[in-house]
C-alpha positions, 0 to 999 in steps of 0.5 A: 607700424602697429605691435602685430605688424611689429612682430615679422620685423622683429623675428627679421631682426632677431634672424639679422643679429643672429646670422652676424653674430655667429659670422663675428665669432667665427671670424673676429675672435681670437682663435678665428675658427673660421681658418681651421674651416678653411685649411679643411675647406682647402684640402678636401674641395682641392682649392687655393687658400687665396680663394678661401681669403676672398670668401672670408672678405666677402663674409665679414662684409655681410657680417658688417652688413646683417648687424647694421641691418638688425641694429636698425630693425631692432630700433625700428621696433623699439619706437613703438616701446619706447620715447627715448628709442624713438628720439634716438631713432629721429637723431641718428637719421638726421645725422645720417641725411647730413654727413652721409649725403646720398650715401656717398661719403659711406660707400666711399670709404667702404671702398677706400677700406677694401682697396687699402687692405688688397694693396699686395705689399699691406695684405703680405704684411698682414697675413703674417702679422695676427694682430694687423690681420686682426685689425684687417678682419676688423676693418672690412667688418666695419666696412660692411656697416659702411655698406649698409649706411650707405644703402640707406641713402639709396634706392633700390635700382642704386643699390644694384648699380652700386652693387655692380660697380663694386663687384667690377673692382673685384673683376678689375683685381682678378683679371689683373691676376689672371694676366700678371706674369709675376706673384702679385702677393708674396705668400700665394705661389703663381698657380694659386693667384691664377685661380683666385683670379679666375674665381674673382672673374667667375663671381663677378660675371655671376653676379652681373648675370643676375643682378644686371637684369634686374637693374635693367628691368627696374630702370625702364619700368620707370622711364 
């Protein structure tokens, strides 16, 4: 990579850094402005706040994720500057390719993450804690980053297929509140986990709309 060709990785960067920086501050300071977006969200478009809960998930994940990505762009660009960046650079992808093996133990603990903070009994207690909720925020933030360590293990077909099998999980959650016939967590009333659970189903299938044929075409092209 020359210092022209440098120039739309940087700008790819700088867009990365800014898109996480402002999801961060929305959701990660302490008045989290994004819960008043919320309570607005959830008056005018008539849904449940759970649904808005998941929404917030999803956005620290890419939050955690974009700043990953930037971070790695940005250091990218800075070899070319600099023999320090370039040696910290060859360090933290050899430390990669030892502890992070096919990006496994990454993902995996993304997932652990993930599952531990939607355990009904730990989200209810978080929910009403600010600092734990904080500490969830904070949590599933860093999980993106975990995400996206664990992508660079993988190549692209992997990457969907991971992305496939990660989204079933929120099927397997969603479908378990659709069939439930008690409140699975205490803070959402019956009618409410019933609409999280037909939103977490439509996302998923959504998303295996799009992405399976993708993974399908990218998988036979090369056998």
């Amino acid at each position: 990579m020359n210092r022209v060709n440098a120039r739309p990785v940087l700008l790819r960067g700088m867009v990365f850094l800014v898109i996480s920086s402002a999801l961060i501050v929305a959701m990660l300071t302490p008045l989290e402005p994004i819960d008043l977006l919320y309570f607005i969200l959830s008056s005018w478009l008539g849904v449940a706040p759970e649904v808005l809960l998941m929404v917030s998930d999803i956005l620290l994940l890419t939050a955690g994720f974009l700043i990953a990505a930037s971070f790695r762009v940005l250091l990218s660009v800075g070899r070319l500057m600099s023999s320090r960046l370039m040696l910290a650079s060859e360090r933290l992808a050899s430390v990669n390719r030892t502890l992070n093996w096919k990006g496994l133990p990454a993902l995996i603990t993304a997932g652990v993450v993930l599952v531990f903070w939607h355990i009904p009994s730990v989200l209810d207690v978080a929910l009403l804690s600010f600092d734990l909720h904080w500490v969830m925020h904070v949590s599933i933030f860093f999980a993106g980053v975990l995400v996206y360590v664990g992508f660079t293990r993988l190549t692209l077909g992997w990457r969907l297929l991971a992305y496939l099998l990660g989204c079933k999980g929120m099927l397997i959650l969603g479908a378990y509140l659709l069939v439930s016939p008690v409140a699975v967590y205490g803070n959402y009333p019956y009618p409410e986990q019933l609409e999280a659970g037909a939103a977490m189903v439509g996302m998923c299938l959504a998303s295996d709309v799009t992405i399976i044929p993708l993974w399908a075409r990218r998988y036979f092209s090369q056998h």
